[in-house]
N, C-alpha and C positions, 0 to 999 in steps of 0.2 A: 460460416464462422461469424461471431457476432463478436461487434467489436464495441457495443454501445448498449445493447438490448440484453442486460446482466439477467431478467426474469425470464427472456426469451431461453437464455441457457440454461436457467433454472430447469426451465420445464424439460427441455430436451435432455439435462441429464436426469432428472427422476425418471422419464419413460424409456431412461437406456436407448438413447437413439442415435447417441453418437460413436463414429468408428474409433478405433486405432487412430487409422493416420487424421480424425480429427483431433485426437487427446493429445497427439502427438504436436499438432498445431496452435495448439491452445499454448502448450509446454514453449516451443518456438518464441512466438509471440509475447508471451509472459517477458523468454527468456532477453530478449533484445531488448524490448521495455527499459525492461532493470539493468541492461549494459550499456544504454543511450543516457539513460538519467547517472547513471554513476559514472560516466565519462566528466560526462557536465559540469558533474560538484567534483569531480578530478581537477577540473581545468582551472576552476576559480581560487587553487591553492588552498593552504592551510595556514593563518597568521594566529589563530590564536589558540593557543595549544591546549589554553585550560578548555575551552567551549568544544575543541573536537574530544576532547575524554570526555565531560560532560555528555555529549551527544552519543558517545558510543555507547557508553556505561547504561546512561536511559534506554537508547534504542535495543539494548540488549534482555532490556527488563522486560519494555513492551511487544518485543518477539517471543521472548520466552510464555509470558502470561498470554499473549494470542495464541500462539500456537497449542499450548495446552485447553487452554479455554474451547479452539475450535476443533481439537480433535476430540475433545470430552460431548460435545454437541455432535459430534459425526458420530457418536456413538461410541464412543473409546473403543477400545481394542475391539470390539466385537464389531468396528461400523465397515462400513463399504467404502474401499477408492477413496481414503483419506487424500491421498497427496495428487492423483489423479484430478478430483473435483476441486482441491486448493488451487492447482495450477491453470485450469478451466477458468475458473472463476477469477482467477489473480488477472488471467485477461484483460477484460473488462472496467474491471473494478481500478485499473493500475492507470487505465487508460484517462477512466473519467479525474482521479483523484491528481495525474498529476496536469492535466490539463486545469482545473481548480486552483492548483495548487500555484502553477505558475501564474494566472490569471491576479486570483486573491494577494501572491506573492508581492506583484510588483506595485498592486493599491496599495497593501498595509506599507509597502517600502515609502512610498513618494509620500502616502499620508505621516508616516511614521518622521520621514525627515521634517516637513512642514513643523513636527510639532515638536520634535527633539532638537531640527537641528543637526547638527554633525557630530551629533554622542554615539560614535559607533557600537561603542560599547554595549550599552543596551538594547542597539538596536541589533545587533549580534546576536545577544542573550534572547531578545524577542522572538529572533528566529529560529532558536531553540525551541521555545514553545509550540512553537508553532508546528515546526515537524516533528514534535511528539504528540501534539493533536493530528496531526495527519498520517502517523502511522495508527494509531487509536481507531481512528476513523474507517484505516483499513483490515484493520481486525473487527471493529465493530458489525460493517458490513460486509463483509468475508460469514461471522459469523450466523448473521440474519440471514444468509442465504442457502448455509448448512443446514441451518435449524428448518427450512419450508421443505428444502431436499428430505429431509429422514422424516417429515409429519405425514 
């Protein structure tokens, strides 16, 4: 299982080399991923009401537009193991983005105060951009590695 080497699974899913119980592991792993991070931003509460609708209403736009985007590149209805190779690859790709994410998080944080100050406010609203660039990000590359799979 490749927890870092997103081309390494490239290749092994073009040449069909992985079982069942790895697709099944990939699924797993994706699946915890995305239960550990959503506990996370569970725990930190919700004070501002407008910025979590903001955030969903976006985030709703940029799953909708990825997911079409990357099943149109799988080949739309006619491609192979759409949701299969999403989950494969969501592995990897989740792993490095949120590892960055929190990295990059807590510079723009500290540099962010330095230069605002304690205007939460926008420094709020900045963190909306921010993880609307970073789901982008994981559609972007979700997507580039559809598009090498079906060439």
């Amino acid at each position: 299982m490749y927890f870092w080497m997103t081309n390494k699974l490239v290749d092994s899913i073009k040449a069909n080399s992985l079982s069942e119980t790895n697709k099944k592991d990939y699924y797993i792993g994706s699946s915890l991923v995305a239960l550990i991070v959503m506990y996370i931003a569970i725990i930190t509460g919700v004070e501002n009401k407008y910025l979590f609708l903001a955030t969903g209403m976006l985030s709703l736009f940029v799953i909708l537009f990825g997911i079409n985007l990357t099943f149109k590149t799988n080949g739309g209805a006619e491609g192979n193991d759409y949701i299969a190779r999403v989950v494969m690859l969501s592995f990897p790709l989740l792993i490095k983005i949120y590892i960055f994410s929190f990295i990059a998080g807590i510079l723009i944080n500290m540099l962010s105060y330095v230069i605002l100050g304690n205007n939460t406010i926008v420094i709020e609203w900045l963190g909306l951009l921010i993880n609307m660039a970073v789901q982008a990000i994981y559609f972007w590359r979700l997507n580039v590695h559809l598009a090498k799979i079906n060439t």
